[in-house]
Backbone of each chain as ProteinMPNN parsed JSONL, in Angstrom:
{"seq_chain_A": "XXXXXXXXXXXXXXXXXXXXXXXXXXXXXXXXXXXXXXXXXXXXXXXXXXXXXXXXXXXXXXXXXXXXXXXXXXXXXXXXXXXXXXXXXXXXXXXXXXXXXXXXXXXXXXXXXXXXXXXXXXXXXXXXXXXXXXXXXXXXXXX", "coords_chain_A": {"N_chain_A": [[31.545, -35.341, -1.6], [29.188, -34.309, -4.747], [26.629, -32.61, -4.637], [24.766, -32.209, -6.879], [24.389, -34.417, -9.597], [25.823, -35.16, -12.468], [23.916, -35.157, -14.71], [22.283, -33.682, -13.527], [23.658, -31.219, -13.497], [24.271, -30.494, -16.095], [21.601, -30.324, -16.615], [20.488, -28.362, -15.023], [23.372, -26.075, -16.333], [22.21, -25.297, -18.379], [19.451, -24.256, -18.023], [20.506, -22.341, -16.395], [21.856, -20.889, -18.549], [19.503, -19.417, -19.943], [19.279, -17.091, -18.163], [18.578, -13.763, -18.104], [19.704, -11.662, -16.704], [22.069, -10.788, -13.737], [22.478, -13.033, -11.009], [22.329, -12.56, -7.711], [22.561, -14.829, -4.816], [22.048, -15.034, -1.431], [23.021, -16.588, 0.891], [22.095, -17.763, 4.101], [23.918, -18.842, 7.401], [24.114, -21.634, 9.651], [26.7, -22.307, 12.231], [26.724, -24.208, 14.479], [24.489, -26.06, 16.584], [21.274, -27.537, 16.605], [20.097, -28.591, 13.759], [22.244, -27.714, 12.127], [23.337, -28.972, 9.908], [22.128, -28.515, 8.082], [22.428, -26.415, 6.918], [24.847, -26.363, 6.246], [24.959, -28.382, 4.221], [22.883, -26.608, 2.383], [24.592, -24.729, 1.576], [26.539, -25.718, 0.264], [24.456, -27.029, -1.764], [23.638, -24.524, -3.039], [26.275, -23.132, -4.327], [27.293, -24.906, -5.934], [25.398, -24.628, -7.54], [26.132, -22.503, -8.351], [28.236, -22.817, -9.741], [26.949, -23.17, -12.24], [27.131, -21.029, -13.584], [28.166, -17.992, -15.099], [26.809, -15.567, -14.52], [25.875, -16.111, -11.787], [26.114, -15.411, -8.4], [27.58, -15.796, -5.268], [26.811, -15.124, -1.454], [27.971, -15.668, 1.529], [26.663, -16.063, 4.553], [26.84, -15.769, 8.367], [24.314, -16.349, 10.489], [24.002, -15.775, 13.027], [26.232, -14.214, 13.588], [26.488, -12.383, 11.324], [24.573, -10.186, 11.981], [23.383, -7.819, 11.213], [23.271, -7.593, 8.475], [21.704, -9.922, 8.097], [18.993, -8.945, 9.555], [18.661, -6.902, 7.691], [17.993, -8.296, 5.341], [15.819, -9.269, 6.655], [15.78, -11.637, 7.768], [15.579, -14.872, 9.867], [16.144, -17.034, 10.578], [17.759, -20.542, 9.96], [18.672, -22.874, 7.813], [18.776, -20.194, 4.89], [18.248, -19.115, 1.623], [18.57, -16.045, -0.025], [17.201, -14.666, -2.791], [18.506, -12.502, -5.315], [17.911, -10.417, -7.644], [18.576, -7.602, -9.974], [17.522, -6.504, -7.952], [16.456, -7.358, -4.497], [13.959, -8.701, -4.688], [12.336, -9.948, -2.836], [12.108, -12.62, -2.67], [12.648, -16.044, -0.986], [13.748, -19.072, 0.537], [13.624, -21.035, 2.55], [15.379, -23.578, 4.069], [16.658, -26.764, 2.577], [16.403, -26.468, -0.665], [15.563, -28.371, -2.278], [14.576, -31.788, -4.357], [11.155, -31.162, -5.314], [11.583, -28.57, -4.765], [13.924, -27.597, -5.878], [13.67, -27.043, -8.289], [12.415, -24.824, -8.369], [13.639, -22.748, -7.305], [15.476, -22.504, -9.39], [13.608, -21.728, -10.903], [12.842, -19.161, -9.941], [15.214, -17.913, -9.584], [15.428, -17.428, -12.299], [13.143, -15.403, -12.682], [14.066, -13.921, -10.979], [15.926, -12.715, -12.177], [15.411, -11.28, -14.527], [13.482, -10.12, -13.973], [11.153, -10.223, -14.357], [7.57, -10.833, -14.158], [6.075, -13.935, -14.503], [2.911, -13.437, -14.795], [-0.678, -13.173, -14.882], [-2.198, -10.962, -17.366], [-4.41, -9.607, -15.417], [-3.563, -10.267, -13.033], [-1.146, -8.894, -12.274], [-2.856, -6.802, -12.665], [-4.137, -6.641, -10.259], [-2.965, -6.764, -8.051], [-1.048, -4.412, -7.659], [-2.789, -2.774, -6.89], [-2.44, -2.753, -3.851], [-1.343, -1.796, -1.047], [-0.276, -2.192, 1.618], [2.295, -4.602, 3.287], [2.469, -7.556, 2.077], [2.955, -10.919, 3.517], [3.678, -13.866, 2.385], [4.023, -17.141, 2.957], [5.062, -20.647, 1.822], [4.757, -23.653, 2.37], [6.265, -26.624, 2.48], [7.482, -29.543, 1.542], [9.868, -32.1, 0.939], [10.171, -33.725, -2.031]], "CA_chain_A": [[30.776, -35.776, -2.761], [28.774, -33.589, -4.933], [24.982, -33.204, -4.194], [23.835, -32.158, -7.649], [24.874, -35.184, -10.355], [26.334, -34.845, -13.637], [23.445, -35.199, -15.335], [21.729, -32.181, -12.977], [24.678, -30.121, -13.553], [23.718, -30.258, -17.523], [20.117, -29.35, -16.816], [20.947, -26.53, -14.46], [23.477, -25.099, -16.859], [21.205, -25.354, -19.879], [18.459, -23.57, -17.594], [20.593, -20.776, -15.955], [21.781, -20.118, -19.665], [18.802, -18.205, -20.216], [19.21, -16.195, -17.433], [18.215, -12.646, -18.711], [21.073, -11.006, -15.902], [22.863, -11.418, -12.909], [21.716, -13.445, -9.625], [23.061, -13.472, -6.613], [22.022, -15.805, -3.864], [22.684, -14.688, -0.278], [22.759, -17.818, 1.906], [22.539, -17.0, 5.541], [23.891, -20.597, 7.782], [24.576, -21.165, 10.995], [27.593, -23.247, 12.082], [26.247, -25.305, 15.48], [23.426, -26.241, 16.819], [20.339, -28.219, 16.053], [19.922, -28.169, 12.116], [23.241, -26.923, 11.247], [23.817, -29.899, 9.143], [20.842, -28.278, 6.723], [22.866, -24.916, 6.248], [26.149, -27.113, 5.435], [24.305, -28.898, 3.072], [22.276, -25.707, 1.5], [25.646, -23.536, 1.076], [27.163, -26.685, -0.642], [24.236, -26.758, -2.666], [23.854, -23.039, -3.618], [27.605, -22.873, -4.333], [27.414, -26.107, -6.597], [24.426, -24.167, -8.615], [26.609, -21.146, -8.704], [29.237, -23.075, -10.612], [26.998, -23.717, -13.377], [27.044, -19.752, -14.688], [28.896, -17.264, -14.846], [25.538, -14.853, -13.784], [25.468, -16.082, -10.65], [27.468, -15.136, -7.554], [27.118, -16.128, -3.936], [27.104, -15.241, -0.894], [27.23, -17.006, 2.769], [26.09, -14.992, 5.878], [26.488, -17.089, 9.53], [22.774, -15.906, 10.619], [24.092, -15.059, 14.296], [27.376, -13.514, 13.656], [26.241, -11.365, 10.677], [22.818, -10.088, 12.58], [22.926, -6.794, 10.747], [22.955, -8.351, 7.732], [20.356, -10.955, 8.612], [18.014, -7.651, 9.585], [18.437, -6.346, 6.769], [16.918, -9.123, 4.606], [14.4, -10.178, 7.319], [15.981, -13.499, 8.119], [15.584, -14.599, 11.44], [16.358, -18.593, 11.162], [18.459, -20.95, 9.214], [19.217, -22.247, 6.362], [17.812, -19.268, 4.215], [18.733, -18.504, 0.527], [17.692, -14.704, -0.767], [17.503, -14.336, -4.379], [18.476, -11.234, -5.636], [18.473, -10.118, -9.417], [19.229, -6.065, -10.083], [17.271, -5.978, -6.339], [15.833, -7.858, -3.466], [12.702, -8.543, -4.327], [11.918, -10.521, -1.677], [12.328, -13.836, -3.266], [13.239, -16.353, -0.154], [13.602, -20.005, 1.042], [14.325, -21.31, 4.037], [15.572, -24.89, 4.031], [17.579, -26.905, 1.735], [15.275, -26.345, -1.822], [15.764, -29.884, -2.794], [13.621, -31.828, -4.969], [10.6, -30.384, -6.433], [11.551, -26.908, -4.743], [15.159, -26.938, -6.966], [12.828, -26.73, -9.505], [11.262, -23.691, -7.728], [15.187, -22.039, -6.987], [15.882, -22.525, -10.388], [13.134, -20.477, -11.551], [13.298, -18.353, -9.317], [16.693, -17.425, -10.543], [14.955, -16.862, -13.507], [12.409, -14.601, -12.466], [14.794, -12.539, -10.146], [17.143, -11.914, -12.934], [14.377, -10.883, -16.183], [12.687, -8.769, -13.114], [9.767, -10.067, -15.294], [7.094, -11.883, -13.766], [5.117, -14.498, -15.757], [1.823, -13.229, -14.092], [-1.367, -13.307, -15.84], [-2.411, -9.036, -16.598], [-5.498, -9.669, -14.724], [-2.913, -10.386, -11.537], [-0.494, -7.621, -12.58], [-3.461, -5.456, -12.036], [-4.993, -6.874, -9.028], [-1.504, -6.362, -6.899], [-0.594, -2.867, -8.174], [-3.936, -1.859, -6.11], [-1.899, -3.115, -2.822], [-1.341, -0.724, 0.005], [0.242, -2.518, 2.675], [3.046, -5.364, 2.98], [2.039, -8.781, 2.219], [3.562, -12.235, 3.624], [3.452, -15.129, 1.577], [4.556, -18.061, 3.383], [4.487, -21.323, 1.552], [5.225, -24.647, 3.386], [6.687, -27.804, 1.239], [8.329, -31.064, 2.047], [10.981, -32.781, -0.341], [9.482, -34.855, -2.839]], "C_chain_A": [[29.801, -34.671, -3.191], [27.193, -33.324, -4.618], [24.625, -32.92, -5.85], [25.123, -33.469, -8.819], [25.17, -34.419, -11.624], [25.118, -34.454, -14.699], [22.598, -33.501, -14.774], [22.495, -31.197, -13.037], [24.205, -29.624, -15.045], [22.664, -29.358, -17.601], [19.968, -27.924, -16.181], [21.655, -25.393, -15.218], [22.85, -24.606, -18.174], [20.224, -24.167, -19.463], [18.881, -22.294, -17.008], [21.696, -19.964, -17.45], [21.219, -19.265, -20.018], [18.569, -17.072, -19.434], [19.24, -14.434, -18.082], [19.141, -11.43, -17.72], [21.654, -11.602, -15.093], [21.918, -11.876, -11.632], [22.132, -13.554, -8.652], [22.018, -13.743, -5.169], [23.106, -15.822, -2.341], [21.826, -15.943, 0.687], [23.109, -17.436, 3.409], [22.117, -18.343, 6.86], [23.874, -20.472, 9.215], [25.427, -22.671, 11.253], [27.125, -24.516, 13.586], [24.929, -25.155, 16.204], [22.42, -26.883, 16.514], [19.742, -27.766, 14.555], [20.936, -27.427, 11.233], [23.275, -27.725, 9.96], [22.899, -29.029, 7.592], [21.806, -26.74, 6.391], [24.283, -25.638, 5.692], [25.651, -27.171, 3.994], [23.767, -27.485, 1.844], [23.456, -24.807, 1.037], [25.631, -24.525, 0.174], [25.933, -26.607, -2.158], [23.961, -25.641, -3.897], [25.117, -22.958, -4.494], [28.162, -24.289, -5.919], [26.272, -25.364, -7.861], [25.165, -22.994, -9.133], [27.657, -21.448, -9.877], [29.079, -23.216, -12.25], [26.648, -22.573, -14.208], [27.703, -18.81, -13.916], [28.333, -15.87, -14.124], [25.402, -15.301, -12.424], [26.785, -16.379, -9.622], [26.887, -15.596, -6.41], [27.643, -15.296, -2.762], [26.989, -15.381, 0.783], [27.564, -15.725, 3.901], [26.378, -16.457, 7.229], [25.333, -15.853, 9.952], [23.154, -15.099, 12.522], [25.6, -14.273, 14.283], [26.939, -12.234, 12.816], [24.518, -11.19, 10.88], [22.181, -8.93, 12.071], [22.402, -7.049, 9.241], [21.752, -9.293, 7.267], [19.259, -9.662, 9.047], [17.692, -7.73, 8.21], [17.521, -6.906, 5.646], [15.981, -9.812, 6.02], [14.407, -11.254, 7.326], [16.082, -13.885, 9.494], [15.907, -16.264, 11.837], [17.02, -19.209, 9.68], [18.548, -22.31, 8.809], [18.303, -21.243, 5.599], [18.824, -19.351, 3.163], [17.988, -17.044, 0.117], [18.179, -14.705, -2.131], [17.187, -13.256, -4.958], [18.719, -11.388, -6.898], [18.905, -8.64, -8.869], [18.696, -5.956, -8.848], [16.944, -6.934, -5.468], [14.397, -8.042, -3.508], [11.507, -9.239, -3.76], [11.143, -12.372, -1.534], [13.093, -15.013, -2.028], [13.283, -18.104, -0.035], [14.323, -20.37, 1.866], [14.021, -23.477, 3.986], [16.374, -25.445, 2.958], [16.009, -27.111, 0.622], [15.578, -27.93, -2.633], [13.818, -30.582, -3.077], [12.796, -31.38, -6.004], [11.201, -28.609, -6.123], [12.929, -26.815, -5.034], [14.318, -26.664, -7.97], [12.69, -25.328, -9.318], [12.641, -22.587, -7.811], [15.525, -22.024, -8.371], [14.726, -21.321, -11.172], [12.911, -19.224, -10.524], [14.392, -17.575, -9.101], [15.839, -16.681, -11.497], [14.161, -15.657, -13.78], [13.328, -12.87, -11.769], [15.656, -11.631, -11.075], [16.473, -11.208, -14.356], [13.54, -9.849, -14.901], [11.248, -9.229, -13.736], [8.657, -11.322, -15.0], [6.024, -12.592, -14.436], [3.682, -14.754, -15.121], [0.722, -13.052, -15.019], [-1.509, -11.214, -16.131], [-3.165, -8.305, -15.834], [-4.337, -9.466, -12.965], [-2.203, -9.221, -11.312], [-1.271, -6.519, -11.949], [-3.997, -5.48, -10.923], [-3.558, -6.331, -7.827], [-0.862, -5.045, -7.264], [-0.999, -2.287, -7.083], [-3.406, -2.133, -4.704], [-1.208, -1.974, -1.929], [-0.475, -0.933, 1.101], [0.976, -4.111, 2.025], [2.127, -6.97, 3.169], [3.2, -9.976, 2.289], [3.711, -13.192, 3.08], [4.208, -16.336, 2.124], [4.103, -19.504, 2.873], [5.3, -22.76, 2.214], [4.89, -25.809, 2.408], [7.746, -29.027, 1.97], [9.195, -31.131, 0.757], [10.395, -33.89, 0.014], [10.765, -35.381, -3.523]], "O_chain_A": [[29.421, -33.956, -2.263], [26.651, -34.372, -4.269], [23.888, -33.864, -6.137], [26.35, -33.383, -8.795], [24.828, -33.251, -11.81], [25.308, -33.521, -15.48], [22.418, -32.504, -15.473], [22.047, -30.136, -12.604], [23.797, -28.471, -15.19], [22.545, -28.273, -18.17], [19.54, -26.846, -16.596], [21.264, -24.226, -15.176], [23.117, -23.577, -18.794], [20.069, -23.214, -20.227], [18.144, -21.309, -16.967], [22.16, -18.825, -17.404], [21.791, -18.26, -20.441], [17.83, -16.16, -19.806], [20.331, -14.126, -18.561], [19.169, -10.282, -18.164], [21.932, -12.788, -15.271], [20.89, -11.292, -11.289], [22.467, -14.701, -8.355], [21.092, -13.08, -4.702], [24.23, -16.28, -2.133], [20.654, -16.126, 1.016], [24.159, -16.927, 3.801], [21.018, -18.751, 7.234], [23.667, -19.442, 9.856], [25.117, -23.768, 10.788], [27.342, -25.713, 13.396], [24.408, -24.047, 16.337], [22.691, -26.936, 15.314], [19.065, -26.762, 14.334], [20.777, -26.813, 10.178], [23.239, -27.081, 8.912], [23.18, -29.094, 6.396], [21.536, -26.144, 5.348], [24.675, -25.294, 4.577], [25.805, -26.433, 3.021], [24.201, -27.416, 0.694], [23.233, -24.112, 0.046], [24.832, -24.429, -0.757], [26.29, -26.265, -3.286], [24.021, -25.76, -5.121], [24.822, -22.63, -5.644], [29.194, -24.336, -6.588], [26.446, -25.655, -9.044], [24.885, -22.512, -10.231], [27.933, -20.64, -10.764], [29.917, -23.313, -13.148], [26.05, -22.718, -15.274], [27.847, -18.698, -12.699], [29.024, -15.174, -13.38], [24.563, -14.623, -11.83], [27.816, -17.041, -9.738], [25.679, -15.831, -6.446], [28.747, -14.764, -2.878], [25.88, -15.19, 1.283], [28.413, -14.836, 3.965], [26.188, -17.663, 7.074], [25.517, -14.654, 9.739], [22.595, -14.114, 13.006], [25.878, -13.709, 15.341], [26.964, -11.133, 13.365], [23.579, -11.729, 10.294], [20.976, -8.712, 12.198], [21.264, -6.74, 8.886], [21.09, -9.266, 6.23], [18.382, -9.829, 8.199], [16.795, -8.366, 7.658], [16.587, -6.301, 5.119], [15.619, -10.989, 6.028], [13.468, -11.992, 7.028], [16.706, -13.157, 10.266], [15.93, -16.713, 12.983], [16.907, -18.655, 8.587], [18.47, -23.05, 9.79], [17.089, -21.438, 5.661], [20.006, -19.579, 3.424], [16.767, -17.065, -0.035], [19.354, -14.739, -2.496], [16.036, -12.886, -5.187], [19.5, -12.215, -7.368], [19.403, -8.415, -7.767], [19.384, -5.142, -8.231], [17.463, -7.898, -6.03], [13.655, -7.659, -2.603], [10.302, -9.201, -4.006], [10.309, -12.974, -0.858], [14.317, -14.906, -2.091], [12.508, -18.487, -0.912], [15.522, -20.117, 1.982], [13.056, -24.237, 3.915], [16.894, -24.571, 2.265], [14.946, -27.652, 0.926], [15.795, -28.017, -3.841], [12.705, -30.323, -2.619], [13.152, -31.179, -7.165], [11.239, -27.698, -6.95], [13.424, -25.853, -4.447], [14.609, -25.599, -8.515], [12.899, -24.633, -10.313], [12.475, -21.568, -8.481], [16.177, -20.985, -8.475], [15.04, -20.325, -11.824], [12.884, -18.162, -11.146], [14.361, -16.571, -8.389], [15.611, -15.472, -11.435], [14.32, -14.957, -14.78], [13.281, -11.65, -11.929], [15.999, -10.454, -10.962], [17.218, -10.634, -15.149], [13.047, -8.781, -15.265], [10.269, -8.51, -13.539], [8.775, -12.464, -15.443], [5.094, -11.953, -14.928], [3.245, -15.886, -14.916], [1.114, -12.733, -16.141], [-1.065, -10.369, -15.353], [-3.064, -7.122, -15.506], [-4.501, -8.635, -12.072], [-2.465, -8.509, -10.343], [-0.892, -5.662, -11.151], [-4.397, -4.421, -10.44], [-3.613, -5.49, -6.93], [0.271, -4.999, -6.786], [-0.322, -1.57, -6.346], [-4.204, -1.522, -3.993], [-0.403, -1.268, -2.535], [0.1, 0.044, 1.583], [0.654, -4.696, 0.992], [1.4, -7.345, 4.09], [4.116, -10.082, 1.474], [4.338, -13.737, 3.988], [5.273, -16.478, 1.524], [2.983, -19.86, 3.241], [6.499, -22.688, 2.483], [3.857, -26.02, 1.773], [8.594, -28.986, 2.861], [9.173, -30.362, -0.204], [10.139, -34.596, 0.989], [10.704, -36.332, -4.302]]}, "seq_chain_B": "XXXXXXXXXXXXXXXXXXXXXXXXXXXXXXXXXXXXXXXXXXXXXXXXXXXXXXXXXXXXXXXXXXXXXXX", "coords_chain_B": {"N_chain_B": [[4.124, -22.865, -5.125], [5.652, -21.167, -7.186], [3.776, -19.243, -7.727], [3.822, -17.071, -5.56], [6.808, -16.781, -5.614], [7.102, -14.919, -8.094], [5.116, -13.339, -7.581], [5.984, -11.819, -5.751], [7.843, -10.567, -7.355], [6.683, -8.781, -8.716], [5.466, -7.411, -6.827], [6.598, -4.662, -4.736], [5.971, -4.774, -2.348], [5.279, -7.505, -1.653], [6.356, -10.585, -0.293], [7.782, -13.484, -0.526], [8.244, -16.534, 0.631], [9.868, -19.927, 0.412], [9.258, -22.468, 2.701], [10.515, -24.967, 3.774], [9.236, -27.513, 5.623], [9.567, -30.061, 7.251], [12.309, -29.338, 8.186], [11.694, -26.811, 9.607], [9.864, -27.775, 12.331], [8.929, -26.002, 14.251], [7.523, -23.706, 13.065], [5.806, -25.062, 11.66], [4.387, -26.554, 13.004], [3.323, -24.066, 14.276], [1.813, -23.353, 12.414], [-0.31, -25.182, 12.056], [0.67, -27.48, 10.179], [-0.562, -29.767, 8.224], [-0.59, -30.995, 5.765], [1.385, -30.647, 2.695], [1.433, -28.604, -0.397], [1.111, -25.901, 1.617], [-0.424, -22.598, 2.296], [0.205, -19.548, 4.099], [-0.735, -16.355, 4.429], [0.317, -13.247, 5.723], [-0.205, -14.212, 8.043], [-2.731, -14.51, 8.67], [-4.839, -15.458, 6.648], [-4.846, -18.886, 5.361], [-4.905, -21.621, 3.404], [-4.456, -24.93, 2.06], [-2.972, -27.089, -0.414], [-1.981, -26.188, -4.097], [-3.354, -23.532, -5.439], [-4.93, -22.556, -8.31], [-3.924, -19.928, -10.556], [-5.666, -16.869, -10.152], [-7.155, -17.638, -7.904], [-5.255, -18.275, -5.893], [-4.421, -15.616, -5.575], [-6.552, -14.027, -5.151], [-6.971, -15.336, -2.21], [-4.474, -14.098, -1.384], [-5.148, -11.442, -1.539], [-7.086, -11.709, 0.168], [-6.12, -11.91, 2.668], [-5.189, -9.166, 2.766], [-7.622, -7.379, 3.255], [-8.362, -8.29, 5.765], [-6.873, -7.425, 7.123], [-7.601, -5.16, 7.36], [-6.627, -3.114, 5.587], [-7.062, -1.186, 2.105], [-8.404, -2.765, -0.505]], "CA_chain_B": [[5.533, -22.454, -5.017], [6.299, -20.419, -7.836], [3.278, -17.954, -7.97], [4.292, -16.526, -4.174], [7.809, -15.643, -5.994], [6.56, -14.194, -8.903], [4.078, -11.948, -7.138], [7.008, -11.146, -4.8], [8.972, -9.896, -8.205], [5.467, -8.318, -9.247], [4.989, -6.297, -6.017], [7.627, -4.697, -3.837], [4.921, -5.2, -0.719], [5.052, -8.999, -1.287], [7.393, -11.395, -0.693], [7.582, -15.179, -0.822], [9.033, -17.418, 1.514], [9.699, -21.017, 0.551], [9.398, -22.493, 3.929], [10.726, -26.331, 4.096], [7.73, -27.796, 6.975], [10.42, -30.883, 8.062], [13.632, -28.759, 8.966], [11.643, -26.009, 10.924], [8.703, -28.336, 12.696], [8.388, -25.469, 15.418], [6.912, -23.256, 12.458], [4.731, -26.039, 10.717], [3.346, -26.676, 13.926], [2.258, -22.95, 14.861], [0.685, -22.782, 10.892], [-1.15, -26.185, 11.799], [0.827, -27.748, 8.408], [-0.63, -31.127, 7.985], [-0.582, -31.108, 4.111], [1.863, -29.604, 1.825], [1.622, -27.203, 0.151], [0.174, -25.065, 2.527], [0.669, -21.445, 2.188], [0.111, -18.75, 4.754], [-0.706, -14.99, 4.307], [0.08, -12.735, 7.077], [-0.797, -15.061, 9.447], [-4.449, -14.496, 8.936], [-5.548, -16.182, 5.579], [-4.211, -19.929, 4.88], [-5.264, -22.358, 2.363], [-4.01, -26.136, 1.647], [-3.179, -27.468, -1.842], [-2.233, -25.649, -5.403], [-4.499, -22.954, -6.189], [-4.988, -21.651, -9.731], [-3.645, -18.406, -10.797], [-6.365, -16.03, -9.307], [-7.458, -18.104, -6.73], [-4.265, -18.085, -5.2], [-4.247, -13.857, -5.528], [-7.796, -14.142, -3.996], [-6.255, -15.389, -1.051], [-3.551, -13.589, -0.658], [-5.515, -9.713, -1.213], [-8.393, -11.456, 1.36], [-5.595, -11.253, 4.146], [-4.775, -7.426, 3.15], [-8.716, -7.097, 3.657], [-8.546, -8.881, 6.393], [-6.03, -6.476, 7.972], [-8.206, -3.665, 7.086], [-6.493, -2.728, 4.302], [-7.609, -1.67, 0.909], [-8.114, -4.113, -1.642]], "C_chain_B": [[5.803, -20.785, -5.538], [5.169, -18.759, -8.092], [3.89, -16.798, -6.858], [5.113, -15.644, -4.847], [7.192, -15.256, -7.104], [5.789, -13.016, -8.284], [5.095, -11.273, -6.133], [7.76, -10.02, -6.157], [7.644, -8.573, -8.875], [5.082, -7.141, -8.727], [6.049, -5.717, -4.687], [7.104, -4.809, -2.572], [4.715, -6.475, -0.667], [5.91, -9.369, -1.074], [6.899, -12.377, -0.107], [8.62, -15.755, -0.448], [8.556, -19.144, 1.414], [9.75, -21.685, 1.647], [9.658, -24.414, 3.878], [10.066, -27.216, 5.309], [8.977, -28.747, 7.791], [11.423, -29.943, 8.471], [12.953, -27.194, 9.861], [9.591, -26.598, 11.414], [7.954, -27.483, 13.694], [7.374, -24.197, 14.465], [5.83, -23.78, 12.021], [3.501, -26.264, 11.786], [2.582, -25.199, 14.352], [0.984, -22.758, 14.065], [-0.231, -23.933, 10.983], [-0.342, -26.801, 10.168], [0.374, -29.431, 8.48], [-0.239, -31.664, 6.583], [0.021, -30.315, 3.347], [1.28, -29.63, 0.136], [0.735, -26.495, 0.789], [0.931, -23.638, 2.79], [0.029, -20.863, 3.188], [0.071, -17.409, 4.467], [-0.998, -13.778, 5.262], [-0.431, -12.944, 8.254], [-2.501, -15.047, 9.48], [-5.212, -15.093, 7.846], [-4.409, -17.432, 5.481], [-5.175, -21.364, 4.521], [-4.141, -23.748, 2.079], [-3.875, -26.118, 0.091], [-2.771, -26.006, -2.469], [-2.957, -25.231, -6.056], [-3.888, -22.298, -7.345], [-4.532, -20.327, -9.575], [-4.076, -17.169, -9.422], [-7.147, -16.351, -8.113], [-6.619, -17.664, -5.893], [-4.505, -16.083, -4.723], [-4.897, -13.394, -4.911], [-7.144, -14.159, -2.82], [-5.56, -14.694, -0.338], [-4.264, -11.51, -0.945], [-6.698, -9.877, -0.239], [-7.634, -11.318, 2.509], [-5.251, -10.103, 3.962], [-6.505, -6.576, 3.395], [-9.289, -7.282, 4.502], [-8.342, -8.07, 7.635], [-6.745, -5.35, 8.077], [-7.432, -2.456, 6.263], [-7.013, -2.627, 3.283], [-7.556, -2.665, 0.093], [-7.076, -3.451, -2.827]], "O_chain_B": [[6.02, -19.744, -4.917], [5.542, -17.643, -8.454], [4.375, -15.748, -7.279], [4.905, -14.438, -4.978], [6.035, -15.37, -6.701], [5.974, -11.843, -8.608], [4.875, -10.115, -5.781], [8.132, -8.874, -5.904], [8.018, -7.554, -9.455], [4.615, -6.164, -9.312], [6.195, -6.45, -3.709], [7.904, -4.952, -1.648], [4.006, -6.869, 0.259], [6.823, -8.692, -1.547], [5.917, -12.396, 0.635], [9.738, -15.64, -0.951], [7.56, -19.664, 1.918], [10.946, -21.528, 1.893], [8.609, -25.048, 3.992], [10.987, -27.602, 6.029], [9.384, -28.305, 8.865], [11.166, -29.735, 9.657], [13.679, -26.577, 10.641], [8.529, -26.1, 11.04], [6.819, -27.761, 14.082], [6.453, -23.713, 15.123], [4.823, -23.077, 11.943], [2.28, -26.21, 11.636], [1.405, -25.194, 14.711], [-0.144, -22.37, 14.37], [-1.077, -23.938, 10.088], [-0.876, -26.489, 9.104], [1.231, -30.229, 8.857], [0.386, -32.712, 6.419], [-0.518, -29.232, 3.122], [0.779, -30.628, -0.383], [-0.45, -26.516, 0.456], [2.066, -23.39, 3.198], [-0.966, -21.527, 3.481], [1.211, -17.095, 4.123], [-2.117, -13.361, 5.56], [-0.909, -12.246, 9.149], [-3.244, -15.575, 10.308], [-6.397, -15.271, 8.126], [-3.215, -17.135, 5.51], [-5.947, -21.947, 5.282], [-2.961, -23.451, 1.891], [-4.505, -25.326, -0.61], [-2.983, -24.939, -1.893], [-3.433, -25.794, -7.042], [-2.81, -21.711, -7.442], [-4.736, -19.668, -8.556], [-3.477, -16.754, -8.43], [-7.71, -15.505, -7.417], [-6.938, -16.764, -5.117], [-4.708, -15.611, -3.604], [-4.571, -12.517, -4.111], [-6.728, -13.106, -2.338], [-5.671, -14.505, 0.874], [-3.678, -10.544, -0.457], [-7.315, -8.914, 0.217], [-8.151, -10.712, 3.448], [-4.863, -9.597, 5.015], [-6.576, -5.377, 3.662], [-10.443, -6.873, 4.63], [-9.019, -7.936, 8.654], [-6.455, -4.54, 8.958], [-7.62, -1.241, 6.322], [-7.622, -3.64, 2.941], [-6.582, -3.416, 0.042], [-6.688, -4.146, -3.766]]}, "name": "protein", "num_of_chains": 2, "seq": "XXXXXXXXXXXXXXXXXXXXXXXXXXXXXXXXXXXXXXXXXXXXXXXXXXXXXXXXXXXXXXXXXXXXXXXXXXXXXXXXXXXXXXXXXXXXXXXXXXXXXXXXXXXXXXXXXXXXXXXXXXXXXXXXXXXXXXXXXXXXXXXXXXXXXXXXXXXXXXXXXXXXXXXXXXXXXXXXXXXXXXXXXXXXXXXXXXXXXXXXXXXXXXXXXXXXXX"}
């Protein structure tokens, strides 16, 4: 059965219409173990969002088989999606983005693929002045 | 949510990790998460709730000052 409905299929492809390039979304699962069921689920839904443009491509990593891979984007647990536009720019979620945080994956598409972030110019200039790597870890339930 | 990625697309020294608190509880519990959203910044600055714009930015350049990094 599908996870996103007919009616969410509409609004998704309406919304990755405006996509300003290409996106692809590197899902990285893992097949047993405690919480696999959540990387099933998150390919399925990735893969179900991918259908609704022709801009967006996928693709699925197992998190302990492909470990070079998994380096490489700085994934170290699973389910993860990376959202890449023309780069990596370090756009991540870990878990199935359901809820309010499809909302969040959806623009986040949006952002990755326009490269163009809808930041105030006050912020623009405050993070320019940045020197060293910053973390941003934000922690969300499904609403 | 969405400022994190944005400032991730903003700054190639940021990035933004949606972190789901129920499917990894062994994380939620190290960050203390009682209340979402609750974001984290380099492990050394973290804040509850949906801050404004530059609040949020606050936050996240007081843990690179934190580190002893420039602002």
């Amino acid at each position: 059965m599908a996870i996103l409905t007919e009616r969410d299929r509409t609004a998704v492809t309406e919304e990755l219409g405006k996509l300003a390039g290409p996106v692809k979304l590197v899902v990285f699962g893992q097949q047993l173990g405690p919480g696999s069921e959540y990387s099933v689920e998150t390919e399925r839904l990735v893969r179900e969002v991918a259908e609704c443009s022709d801009r967006v491509s996928v693709e699925v990593y197992n998190l302990h088989i492909d470990r070079e891979k998994a380096a490489g984007y700085g994934i170290d647990r699973a389910p993860a999606i990376v959202v890449e536009g023309a780069r990596d720019y370090g756009i991540r979620f870990f878990g199935i983005p359901a809820g309010y945080e499809f909302t969040n994956l959806i623009d986040g598409m949006q952002v990755a693929a326009s490269g163009e972030p809808k930041l105030s110019p006050e912020t623009l200039e405050r993070v320019r002045g940045l020197t060293e790597r910053v973390h941003i870890q934000v922690f969300t339930t499904p609403t | 949510m969405r400022l994190a990625h944005h400032l991730a697309v903003a700054s190639d020294l940021i990035r933004g990790d949606c972190v789901e608190a129920t499917e990894f509880p062994e994380l939620a519990q190290r960050y203390s998460v009682m209340a979402v959203p609750k974001t984290v910044v380099n492990d050394s600055v973290s804040f509850e709730g949906a801050l404004p714009e530059p609040q949020f930015v606050d936050n996240v350049l007081r843990a690179v000052k934190k580190n002893g990094g420039a602002s």
